[in-house]
Biopython code that builds the backbone (N, CA, C, O; Angstrom):
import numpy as np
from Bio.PDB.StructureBuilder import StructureBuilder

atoms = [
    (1, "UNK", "N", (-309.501, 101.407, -62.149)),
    (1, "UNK", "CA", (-308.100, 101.110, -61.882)),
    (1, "UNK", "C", (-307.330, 102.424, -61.948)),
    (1, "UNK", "O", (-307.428, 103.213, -62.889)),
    (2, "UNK", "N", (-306.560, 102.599, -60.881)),
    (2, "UNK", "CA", (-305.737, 104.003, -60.901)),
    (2, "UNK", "C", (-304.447, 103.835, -61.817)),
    (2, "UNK", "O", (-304.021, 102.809, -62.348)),
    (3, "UNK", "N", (-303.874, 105.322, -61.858)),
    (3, "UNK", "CA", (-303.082, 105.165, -62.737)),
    (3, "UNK", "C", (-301.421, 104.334, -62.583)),
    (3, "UNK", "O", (-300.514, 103.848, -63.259)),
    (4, "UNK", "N", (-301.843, 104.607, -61.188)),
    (4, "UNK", "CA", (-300.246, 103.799, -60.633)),
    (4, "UNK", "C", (-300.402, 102.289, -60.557)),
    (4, "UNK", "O", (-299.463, 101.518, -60.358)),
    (5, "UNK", "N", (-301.561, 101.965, -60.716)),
    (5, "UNK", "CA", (-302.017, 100.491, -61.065)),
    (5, "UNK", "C", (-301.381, 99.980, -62.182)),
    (5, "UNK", "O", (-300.678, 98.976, -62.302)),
    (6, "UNK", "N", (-301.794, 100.969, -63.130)),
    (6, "UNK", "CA", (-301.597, 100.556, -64.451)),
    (6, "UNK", "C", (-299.859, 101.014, -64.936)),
    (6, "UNK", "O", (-299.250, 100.514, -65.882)),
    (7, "UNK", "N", (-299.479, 101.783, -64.256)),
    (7, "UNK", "CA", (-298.151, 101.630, -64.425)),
    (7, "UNK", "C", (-297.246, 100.557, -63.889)),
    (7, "UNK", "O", (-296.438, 99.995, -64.627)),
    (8, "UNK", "N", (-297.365, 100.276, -62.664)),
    (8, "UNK", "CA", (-297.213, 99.016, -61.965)),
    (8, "UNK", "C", (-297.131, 97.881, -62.756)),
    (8, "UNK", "O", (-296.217, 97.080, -62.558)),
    (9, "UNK", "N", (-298.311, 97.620, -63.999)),
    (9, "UNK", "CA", (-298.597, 96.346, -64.269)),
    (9, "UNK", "C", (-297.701, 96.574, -65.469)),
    (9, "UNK", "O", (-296.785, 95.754, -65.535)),
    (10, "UNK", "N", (-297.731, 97.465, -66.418)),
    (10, "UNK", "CA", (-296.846, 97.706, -67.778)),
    (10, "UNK", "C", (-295.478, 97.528, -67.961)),
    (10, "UNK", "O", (-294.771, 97.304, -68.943)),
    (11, "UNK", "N", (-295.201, 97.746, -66.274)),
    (11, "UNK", "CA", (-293.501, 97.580, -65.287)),
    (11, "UNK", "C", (-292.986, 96.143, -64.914)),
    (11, "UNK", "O", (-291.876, 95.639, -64.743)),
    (12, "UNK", "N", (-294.108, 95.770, -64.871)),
    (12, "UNK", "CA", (-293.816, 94.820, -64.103)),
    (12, "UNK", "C", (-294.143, 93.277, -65.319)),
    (12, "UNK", "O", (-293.753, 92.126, -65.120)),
    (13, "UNK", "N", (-294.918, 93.758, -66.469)),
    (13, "UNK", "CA", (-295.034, 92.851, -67.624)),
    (13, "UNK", "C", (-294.238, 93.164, -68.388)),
    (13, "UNK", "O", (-294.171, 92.281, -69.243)),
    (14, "UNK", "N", (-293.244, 94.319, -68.675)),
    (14, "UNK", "CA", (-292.059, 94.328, -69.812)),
    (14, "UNK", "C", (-291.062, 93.570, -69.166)),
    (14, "UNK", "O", (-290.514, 92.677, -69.812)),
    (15, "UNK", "N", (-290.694, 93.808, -67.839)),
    (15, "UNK", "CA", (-289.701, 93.477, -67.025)),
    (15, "UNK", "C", (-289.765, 91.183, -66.958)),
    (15, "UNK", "O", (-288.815, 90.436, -66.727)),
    (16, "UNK", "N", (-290.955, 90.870, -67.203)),
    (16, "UNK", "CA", (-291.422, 89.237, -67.021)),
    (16, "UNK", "C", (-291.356, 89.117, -68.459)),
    (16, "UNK", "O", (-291.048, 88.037, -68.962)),
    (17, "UNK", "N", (-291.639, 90.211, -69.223)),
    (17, "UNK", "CA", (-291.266, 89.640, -70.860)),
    (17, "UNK", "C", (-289.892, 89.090, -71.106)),
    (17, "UNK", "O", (-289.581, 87.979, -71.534)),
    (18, "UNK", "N", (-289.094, 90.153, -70.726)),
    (18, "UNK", "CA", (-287.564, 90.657, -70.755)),
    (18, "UNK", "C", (-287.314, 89.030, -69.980)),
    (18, "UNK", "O", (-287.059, 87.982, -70.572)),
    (19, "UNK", "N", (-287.499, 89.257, -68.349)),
    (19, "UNK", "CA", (-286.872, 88.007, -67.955)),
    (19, "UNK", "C", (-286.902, 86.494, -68.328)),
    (19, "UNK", "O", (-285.957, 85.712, -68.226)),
    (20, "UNK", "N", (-288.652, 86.115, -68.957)),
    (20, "UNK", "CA", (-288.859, 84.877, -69.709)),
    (20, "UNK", "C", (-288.063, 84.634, -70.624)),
    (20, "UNK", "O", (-287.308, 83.663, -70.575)),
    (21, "UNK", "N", (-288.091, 85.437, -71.575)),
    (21, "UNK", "CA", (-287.520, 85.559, -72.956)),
    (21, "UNK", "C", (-285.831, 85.087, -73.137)),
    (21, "UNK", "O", (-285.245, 84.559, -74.083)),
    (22, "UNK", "N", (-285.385, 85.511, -71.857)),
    (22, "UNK", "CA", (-283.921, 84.983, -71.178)),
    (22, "UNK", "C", (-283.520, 83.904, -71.241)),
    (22, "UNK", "O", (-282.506, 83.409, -71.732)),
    (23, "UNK", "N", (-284.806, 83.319, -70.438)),
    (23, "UNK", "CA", (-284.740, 81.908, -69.839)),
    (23, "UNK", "C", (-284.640, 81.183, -71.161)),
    (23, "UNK", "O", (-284.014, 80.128, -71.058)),
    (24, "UNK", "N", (-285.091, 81.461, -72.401)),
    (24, "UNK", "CA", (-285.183, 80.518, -73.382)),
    (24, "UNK", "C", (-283.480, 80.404, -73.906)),
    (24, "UNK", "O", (-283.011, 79.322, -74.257)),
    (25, "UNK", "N", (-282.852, 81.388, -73.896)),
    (25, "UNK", "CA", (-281.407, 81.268, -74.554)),
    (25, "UNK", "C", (-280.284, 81.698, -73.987)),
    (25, "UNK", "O", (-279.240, 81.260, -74.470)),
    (26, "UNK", "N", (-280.205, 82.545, -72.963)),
    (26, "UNK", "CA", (-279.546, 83.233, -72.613)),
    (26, "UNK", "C", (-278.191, 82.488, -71.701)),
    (26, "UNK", "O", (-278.348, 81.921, -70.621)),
    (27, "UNK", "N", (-277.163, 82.608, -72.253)),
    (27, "UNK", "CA", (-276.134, 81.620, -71.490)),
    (27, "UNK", "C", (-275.862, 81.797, -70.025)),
    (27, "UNK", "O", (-275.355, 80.942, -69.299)),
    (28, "UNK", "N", (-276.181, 82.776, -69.731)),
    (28, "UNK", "CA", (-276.574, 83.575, -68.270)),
    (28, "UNK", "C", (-277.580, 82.809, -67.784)),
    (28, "UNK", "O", (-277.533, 82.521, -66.588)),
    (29, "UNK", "N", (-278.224, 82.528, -68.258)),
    (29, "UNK", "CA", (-279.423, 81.795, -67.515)),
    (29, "UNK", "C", (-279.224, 80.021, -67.607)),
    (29, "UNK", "O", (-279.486, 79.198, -66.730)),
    (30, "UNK", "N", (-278.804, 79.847, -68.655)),
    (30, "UNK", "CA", (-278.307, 78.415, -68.769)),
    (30, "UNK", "C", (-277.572, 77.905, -67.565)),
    (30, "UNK", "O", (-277.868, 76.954, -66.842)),
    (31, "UNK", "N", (-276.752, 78.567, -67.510)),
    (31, "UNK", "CA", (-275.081, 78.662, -66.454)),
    (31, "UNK", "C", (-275.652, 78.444, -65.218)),
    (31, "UNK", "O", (-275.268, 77.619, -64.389)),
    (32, "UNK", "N", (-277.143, 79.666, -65.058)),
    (32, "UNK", "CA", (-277.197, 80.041, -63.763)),
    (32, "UNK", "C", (-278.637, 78.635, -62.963)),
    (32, "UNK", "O", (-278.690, 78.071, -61.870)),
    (33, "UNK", "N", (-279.167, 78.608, -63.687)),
    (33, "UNK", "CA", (-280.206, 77.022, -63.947)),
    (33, "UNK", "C", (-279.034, 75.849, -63.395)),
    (33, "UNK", "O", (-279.205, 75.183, -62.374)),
    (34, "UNK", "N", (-277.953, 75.757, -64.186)),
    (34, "UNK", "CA", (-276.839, 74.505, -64.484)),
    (34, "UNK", "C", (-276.409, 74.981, -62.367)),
    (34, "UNK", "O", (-276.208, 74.124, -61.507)),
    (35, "UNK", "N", (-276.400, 76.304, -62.163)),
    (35, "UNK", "CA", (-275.856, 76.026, -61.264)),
    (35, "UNK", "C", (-276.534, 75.763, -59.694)),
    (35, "UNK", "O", (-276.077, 75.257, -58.669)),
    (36, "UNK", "N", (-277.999, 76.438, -60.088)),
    (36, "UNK", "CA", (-278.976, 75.888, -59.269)),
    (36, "UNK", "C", (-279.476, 74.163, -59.307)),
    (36, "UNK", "O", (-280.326, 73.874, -58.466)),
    (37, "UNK", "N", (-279.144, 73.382, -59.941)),
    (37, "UNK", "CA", (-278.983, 71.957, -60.373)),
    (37, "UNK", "C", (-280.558, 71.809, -60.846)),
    (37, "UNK", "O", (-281.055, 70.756, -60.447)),
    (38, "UNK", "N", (-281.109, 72.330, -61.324)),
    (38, "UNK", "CA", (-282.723, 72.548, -62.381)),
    (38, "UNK", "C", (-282.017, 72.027, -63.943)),
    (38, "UNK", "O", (-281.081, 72.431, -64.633)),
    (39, "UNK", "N", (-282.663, 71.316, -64.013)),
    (39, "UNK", "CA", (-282.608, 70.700, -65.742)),
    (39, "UNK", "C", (-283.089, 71.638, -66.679)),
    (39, "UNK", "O", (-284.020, 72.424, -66.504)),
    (40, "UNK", "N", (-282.284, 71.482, -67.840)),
    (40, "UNK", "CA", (-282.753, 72.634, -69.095)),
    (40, "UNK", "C", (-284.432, 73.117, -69.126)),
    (40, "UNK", "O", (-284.969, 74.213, -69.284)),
    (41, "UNK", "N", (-285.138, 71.268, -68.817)),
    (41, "UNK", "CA", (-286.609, 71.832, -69.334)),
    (41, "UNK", "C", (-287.360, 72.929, -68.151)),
    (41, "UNK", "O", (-288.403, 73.576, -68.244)),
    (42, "UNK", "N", (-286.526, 72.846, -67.220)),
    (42, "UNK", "CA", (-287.126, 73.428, -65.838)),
    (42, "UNK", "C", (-286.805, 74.999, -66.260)),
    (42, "UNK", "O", (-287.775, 75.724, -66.039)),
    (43, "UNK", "N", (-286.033, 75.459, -66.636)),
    (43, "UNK", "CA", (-285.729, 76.673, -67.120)),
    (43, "UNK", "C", (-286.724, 77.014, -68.453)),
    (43, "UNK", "O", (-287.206, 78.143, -68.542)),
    (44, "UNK", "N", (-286.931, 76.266, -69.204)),
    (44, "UNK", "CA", (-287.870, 76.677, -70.360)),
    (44, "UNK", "C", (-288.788, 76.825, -69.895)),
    (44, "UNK", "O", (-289.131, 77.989, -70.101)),
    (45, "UNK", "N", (-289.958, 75.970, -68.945)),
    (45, "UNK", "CA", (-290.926, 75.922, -67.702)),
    (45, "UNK", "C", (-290.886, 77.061, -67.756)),
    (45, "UNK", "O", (-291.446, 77.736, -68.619)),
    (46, "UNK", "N", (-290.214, 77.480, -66.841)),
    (46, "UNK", "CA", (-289.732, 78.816, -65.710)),
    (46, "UNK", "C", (-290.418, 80.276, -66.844)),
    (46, "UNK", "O", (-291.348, 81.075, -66.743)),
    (47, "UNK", "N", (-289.327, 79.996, -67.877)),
    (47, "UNK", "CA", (-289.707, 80.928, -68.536)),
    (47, "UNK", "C", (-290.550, 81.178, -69.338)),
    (47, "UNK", "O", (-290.972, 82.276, -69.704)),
    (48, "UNK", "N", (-290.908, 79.879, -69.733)),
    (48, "UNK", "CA", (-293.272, 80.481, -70.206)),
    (48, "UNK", "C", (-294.083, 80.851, -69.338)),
    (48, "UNK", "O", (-295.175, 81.337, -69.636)),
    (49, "UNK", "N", (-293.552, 80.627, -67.763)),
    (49, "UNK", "CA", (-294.831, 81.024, -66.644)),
    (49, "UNK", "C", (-294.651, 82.795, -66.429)),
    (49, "UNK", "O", (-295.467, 83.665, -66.126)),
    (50, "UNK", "N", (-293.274, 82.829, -66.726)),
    (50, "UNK", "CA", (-292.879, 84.037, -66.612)),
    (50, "UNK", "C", (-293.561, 84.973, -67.823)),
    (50, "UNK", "O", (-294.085, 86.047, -67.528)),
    (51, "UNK", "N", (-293.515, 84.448, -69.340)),
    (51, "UNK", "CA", (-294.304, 85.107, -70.098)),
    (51, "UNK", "C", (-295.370, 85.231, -70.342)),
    (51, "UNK", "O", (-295.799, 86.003, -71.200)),
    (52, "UNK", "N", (-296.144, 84.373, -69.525)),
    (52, "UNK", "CA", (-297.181, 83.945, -69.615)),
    (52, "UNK", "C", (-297.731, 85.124, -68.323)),
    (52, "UNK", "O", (-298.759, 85.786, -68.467)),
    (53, "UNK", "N", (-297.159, 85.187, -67.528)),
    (53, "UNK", "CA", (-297.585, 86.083, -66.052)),
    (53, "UNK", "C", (-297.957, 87.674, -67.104)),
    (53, "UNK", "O", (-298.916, 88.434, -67.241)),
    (54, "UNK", "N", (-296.559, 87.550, -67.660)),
    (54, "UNK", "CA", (-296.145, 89.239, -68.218)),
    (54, "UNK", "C", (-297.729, 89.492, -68.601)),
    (54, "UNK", "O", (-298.517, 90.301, -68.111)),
    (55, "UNK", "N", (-297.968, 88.284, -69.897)),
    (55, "UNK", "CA", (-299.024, 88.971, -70.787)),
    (55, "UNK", "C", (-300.311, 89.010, -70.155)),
    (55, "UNK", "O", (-301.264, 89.618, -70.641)),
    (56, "UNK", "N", (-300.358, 88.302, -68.965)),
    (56, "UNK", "CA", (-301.496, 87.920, -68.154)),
    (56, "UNK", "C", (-301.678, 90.096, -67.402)),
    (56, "UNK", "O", (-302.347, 91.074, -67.738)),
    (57, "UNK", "N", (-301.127, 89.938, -66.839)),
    (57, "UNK", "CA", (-300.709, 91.331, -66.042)),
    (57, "UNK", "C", (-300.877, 92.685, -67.062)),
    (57, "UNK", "O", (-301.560, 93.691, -66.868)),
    (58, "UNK", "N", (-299.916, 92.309, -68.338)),
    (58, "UNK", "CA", (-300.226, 93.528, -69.265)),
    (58, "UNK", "C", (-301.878, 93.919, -69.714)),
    (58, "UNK", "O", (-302.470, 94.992, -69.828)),
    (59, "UNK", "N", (-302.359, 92.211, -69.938)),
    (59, "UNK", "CA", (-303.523, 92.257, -70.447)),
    (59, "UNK", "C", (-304.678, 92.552, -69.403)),
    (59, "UNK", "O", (-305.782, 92.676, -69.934)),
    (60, "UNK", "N", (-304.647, 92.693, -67.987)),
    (60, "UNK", "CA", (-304.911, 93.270, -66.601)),
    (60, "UNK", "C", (-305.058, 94.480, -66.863)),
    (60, "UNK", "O", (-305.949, 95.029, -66.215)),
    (61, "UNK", "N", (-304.556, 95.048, -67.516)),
    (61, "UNK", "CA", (-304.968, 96.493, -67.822)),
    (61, "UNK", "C", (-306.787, 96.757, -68.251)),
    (61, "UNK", "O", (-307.617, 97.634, -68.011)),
    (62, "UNK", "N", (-306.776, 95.901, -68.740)),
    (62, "UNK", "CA", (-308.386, 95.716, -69.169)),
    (62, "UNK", "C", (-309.175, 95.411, -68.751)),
    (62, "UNK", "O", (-310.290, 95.897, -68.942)),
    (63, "UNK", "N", (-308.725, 93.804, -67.472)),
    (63, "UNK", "CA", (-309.309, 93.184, -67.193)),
    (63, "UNK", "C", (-309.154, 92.609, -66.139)),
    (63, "UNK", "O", (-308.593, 91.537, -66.362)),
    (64, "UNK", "N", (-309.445, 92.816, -64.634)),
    (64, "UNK", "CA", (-308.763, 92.976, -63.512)),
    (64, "UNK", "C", (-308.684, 91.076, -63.143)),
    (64, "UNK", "O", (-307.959, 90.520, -62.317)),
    (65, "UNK", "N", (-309.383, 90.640, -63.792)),
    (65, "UNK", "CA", (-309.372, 88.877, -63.682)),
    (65, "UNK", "C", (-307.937, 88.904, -63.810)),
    (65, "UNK", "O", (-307.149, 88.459, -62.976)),
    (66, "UNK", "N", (-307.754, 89.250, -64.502)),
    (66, "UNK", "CA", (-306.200, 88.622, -65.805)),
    (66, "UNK", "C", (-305.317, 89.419, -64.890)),
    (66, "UNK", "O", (-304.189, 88.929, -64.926)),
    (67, "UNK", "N", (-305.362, 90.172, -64.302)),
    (67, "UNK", "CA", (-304.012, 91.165, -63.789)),
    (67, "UNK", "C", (-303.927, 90.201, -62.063)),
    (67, "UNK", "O", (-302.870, 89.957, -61.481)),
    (68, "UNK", "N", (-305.022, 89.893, -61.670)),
    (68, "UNK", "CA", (-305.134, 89.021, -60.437)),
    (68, "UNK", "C", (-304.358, 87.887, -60.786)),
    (68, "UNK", "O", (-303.490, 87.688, -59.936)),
    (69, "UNK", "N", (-304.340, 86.854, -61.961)),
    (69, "UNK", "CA", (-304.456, 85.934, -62.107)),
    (69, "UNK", "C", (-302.715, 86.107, -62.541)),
    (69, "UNK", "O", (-302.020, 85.193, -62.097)),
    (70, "UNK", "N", (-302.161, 86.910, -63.149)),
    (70, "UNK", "CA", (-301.086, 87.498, -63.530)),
    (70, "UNK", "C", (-300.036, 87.394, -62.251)),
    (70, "UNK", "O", (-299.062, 86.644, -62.322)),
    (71, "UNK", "N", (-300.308, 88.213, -61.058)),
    (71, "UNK", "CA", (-299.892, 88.824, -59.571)),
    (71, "UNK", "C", (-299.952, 87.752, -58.928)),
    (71, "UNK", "O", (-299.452, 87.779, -57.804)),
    (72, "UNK", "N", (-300.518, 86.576, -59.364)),
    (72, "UNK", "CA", (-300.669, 85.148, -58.652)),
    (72, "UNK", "C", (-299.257, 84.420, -59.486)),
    (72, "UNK", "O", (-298.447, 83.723, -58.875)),
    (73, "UNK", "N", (-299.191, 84.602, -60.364)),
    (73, "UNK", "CA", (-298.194, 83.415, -61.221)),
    (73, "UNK", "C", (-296.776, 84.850, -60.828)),
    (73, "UNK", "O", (-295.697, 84.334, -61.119)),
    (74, "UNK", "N", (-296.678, 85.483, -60.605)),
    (74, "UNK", "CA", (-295.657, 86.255, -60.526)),
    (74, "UNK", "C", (-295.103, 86.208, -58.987)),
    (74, "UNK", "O", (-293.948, 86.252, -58.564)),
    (75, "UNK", "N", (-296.265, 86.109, -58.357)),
    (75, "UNK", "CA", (-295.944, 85.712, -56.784)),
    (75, "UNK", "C", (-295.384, 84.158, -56.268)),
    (75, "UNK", "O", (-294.602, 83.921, -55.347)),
    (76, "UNK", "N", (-295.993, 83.297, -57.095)),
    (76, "UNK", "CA", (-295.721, 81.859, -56.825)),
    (76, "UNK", "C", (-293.996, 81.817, -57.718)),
    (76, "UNK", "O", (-292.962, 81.339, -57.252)),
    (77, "UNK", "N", (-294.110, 82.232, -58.568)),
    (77, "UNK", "CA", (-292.317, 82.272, -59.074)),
    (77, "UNK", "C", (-291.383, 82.633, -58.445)),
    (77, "UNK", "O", (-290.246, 82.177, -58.331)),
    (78, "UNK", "N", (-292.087, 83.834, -57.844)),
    (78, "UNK", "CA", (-290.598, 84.577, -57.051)),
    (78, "UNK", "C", (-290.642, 84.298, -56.062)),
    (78, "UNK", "O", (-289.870, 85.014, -55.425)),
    (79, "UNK", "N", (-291.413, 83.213, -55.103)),
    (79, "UNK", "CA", (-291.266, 82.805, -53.639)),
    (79, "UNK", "C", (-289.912, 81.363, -54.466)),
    (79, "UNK", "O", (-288.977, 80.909, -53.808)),
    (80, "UNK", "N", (-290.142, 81.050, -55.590)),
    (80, "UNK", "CA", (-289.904, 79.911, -56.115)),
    (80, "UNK", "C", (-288.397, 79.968, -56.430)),
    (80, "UNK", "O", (-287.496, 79.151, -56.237)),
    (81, "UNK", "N", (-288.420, 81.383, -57.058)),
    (81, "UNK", "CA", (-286.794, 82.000, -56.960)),
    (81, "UNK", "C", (-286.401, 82.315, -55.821)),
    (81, "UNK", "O", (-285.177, 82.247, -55.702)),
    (82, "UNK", "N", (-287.013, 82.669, -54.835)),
    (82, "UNK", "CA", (-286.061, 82.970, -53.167)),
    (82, "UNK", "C", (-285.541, 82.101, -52.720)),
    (82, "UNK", "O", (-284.403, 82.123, -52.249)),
    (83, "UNK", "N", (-286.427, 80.969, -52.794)),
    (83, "UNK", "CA", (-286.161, 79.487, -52.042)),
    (83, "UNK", "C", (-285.357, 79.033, -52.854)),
    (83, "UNK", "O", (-284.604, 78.199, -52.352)),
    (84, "UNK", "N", (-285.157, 79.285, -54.183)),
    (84, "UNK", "CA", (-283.679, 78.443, -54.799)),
    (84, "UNK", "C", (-282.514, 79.362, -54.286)),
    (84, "UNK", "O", (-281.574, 78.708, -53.832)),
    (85, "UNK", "N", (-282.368, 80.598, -54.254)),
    (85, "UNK", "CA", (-281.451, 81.244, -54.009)),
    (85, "UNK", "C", (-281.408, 80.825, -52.148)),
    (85, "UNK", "O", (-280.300, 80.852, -51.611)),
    (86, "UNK", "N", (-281.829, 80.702, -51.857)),
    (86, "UNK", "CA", (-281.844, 79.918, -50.116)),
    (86, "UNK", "C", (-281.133, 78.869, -50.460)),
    (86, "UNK", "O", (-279.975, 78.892, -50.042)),
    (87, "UNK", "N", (-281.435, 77.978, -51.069)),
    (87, "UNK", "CA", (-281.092, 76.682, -51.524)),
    (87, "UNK", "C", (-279.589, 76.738, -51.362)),
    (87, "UNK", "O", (-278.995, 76.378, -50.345)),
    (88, "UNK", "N", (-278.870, 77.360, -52.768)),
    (88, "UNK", "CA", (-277.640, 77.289, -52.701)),
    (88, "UNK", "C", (-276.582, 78.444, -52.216)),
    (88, "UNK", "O", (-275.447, 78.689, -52.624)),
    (89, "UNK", "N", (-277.466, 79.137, -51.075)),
    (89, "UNK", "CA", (-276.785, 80.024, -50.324)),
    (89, "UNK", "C", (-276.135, 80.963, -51.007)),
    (89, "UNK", "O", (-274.935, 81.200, -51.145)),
    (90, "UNK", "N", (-277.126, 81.474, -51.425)),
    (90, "UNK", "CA", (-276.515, 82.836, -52.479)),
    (90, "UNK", "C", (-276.862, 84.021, -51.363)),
    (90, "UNK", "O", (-277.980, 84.113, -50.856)),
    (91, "UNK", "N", (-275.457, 85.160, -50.960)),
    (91, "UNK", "CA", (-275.806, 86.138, -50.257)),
    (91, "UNK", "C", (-277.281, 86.640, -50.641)),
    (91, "UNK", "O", (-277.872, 86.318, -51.672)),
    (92, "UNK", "N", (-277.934, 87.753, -49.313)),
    (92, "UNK", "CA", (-279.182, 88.390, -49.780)),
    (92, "UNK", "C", (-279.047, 89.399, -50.868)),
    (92, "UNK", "O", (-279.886, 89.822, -51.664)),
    (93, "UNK", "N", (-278.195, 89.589, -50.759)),
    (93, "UNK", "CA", (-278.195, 90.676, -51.838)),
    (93, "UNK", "C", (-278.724, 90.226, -53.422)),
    (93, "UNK", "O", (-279.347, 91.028, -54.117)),
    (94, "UNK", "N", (-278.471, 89.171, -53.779)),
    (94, "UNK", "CA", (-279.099, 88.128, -55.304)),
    (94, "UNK", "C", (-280.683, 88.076, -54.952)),
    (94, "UNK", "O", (-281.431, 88.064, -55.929)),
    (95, "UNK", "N", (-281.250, 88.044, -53.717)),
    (95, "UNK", "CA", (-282.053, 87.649, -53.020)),
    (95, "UNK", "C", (-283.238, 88.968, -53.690)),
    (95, "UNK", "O", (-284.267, 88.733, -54.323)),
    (96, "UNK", "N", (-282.805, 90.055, -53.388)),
    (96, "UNK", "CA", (-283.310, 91.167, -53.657)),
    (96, "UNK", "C", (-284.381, 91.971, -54.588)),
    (96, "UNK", "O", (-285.190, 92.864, -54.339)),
    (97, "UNK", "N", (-283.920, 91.045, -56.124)),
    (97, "UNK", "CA", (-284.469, 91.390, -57.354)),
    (97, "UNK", "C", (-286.288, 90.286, -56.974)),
    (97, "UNK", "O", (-287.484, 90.569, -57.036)),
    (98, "UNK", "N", (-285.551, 89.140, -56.635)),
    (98, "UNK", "CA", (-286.904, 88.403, -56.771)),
    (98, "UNK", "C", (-287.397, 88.533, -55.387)),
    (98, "UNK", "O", (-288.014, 87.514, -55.078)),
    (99, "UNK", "N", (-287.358, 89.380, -54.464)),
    (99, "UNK", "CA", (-288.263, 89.919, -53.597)),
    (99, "UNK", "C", (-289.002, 91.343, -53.604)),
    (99, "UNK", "O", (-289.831, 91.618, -52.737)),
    (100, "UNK", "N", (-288.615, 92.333, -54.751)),
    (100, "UNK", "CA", (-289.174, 93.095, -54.874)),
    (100, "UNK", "C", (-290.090, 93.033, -55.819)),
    (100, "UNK", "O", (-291.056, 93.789, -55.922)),
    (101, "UNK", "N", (-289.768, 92.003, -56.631)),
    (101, "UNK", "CA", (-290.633, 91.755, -57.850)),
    (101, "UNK", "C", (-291.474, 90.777, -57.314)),
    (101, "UNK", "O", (-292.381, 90.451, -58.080)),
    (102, "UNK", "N", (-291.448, 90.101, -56.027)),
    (102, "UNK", "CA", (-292.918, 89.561, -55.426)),
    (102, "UNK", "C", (-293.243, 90.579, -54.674)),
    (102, "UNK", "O", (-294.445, 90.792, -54.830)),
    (103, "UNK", "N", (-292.845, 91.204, -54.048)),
    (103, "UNK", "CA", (-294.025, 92.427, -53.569)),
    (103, "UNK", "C", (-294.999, 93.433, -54.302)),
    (103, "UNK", "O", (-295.998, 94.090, -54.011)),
    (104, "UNK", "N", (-293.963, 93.154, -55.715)),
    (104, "UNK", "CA", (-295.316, 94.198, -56.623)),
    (104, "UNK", "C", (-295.970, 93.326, -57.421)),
    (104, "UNK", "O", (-296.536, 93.817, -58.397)),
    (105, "UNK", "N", (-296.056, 91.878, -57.217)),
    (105, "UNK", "CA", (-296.770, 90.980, -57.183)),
    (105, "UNK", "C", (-297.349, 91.203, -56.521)),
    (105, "UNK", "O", (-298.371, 91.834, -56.790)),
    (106, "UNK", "N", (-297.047, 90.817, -55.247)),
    (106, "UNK", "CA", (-298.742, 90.704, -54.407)),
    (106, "UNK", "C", (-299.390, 92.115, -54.370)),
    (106, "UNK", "O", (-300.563, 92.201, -54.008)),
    (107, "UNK", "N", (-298.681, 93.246, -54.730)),
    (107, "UNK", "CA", (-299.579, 94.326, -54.810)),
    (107, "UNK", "C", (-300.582, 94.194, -56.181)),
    (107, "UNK", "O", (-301.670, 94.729, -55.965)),
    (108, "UNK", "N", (-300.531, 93.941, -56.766)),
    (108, "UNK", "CA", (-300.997, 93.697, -58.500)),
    (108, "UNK", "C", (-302.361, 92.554, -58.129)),
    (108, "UNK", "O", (-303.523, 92.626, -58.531)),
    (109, "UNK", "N", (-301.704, 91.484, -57.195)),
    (109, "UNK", "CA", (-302.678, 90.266, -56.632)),
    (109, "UNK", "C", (-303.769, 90.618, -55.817)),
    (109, "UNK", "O", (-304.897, 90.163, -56.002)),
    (110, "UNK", "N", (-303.372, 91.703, -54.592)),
    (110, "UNK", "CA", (-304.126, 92.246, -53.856)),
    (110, "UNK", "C", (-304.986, 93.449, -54.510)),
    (110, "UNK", "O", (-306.034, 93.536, -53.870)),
    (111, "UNK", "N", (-304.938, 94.352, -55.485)),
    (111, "UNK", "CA", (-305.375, 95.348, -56.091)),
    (111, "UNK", "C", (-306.634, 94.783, -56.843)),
    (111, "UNK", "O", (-307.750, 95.268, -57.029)),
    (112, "UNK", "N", (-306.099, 93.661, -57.186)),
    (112, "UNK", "CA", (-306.966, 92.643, -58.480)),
    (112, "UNK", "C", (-308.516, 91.706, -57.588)),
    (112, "UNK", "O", (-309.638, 91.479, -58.041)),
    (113, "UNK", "N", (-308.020, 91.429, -56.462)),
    (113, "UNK", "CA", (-308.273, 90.209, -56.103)),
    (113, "UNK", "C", (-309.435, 90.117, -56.113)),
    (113, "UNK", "O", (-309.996, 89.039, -56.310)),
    (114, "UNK", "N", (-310.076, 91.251, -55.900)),
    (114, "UNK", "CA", (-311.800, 90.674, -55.697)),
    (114, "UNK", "C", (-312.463, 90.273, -56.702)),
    (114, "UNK", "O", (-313.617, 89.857, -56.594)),
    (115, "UNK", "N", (-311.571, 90.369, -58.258)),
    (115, "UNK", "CA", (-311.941, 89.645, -59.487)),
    (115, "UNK", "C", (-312.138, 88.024, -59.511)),
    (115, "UNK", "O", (-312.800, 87.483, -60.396)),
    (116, "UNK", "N", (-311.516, 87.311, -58.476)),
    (116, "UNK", "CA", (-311.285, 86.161, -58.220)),
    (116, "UNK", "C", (-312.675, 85.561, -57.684)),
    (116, "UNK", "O", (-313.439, 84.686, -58.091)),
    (117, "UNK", "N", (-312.654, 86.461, -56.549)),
    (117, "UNK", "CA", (-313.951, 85.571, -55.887)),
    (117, "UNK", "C", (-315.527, 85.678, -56.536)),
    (117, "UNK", "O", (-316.445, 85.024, -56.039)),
]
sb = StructureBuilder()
sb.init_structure("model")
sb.init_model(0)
sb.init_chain("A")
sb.init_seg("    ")
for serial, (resi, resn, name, xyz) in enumerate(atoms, 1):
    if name == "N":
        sb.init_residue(resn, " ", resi, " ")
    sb.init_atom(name, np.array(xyz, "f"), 0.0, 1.0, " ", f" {name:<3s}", serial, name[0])
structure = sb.get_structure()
């Protein structure tokens, strides 16, 4: 695994720590759930797959299964966040964060992948 691999994944698992960890309290995220019309538990959801991706990806450092398997749950979220932000017609610009953070998903997914098969 190269080194920009592994920076990639350390980036991209503090950043899914940070954002899960949100989802559990953060009135920002409450508000913003309340305003996508997702029920409280859908936000708690949201945010164990999200911590769950992080540690999956961090722990990818070791183990290219886990960083595949990581780049998969990080990719299926943020197609999951585009399409809500589609949903209630939020300019592209909101659009932005959870499309760059699925592209270094699927880079993390694609880097990993042949652990899968």
């Amino acid at each position: 695994m190269g080194v920009l691999s592994i920076i990639l994944q350390v980036l991209l698992g503090l950043g899914f720590l940070m954002f899960g960890f949100m989802k559990f309290g953060s009135k920002q995220m409450v508000d913003e759930f309340g305003r996508y019309g997702y029920p409280g538990g859908f936000r708690i959801f949201t945010g164990l797959v999200e911590v769950i991706a992080a540690v999956l990806v961090i722990s990818g450092i070791w183990n290219d299964k886990l960083a595949a398997w990581g780049g998969l749950f990080i990719v299926g979220t943020m197609i999951g966040a585009i399409f809500t932000h589609i949903k209630v017609k939020d300019p592209v610009n909101k659009m932005m964060m959870p499309i760059v953070l699925l592209i270094l998903g699927l880079i993390v997914l694609f880097i990993n992948f042949g652990s899968l098969l």
